[in-house]
C-alpha positions as CSV (number, residue, x, y, z in Angstrom):
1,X,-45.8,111.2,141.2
2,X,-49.4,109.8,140.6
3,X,-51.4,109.2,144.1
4,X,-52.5,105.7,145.1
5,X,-55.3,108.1,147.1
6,X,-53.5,107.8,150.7
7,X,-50.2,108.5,152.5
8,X,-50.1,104.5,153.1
9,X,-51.7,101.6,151.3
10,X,-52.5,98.5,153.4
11,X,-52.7,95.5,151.8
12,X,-53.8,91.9,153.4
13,X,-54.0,88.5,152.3
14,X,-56.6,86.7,153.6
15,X,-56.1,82.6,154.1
16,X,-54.6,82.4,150.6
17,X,-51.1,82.7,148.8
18,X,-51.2,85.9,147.8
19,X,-48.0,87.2,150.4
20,X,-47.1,83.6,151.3
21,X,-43.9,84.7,151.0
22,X,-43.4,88.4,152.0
23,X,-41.2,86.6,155.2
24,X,-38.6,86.4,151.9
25,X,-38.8,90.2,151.3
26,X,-35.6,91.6,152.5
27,X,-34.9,95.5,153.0
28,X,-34.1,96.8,149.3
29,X,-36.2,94.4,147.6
30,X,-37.9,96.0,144.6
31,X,-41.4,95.0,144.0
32,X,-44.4,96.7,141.8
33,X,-48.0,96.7,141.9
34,X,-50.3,97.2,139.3
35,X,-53.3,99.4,140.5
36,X,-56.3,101.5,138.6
37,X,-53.8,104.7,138.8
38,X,-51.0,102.5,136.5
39,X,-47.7,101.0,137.6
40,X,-45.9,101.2,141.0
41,X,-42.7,100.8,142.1
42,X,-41.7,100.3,145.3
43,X,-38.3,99.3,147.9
44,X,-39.1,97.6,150.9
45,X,-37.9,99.1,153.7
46,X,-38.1,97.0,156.8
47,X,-40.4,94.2,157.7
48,X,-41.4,93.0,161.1
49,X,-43.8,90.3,162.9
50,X,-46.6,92.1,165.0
51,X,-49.4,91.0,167.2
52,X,-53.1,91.1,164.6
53,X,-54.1,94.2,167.3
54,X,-51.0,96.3,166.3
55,X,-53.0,99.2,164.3
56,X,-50.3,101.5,164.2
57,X,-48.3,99.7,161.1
58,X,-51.1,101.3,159.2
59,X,-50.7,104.6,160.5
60,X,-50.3,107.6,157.6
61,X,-46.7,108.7,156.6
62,X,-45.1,111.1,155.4
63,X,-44.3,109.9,151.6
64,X,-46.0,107.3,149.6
65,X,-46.1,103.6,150.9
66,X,-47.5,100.5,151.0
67,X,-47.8,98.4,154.2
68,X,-48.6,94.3,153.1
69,X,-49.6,91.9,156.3
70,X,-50.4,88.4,156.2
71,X,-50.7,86.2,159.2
72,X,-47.3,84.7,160.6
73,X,-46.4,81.9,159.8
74,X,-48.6,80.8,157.2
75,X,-52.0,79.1,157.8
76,X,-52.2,80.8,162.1
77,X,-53.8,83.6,163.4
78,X,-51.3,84.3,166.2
79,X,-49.5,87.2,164.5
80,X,-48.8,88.9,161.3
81,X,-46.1,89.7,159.2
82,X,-45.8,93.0,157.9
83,X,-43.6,94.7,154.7
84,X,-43.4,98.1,154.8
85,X,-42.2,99.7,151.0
86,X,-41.4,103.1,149.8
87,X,-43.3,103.8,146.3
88,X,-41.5,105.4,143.3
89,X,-42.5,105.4,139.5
């Protein structure tokens, strides 16, 4: 499998639209990013709604993954929501 570079990929959205809508993402969605090392696919796995000082949903793993957050619910500051996906080509 090509490398992303890491064990886990974090990936945030910052006050835009860009994961408006990972709250949709249900375990067993398929999604794929397009990155410098070529195309990605990935499963989510399990998503959850943490507290913005919960560091460990970044933590490395064990296989390749990708860990989106954006702030929950859109447009406050109060928490994040978090996707966690398994990668495969």
């Amino acid at each position: 499998m090509r490398s992303l570079g890491c064990a886990n990929r974090a990936v945030e959205a910052r006050h835009g639209a860009a994961f408006r809508n990972i709250d949709h993402l249900v375990t067993g969605d398929i999604e794929q990013f397009n990155t410098s090392a070529g195309f990605f696919g990935s499963s989510v796995t399990d998503t959850q709604i943490v507290t913005p000082d919960a560091a460990s949903i970044i933590d490395p793993t064990d296989n390749t993954t990708a860990t989106l957050l954006a702030c929950h619910p859109p447009g406050s500051v109060s928490y994040r929501i978090v996707a966690n996906l398994e990668l495969f080509e």
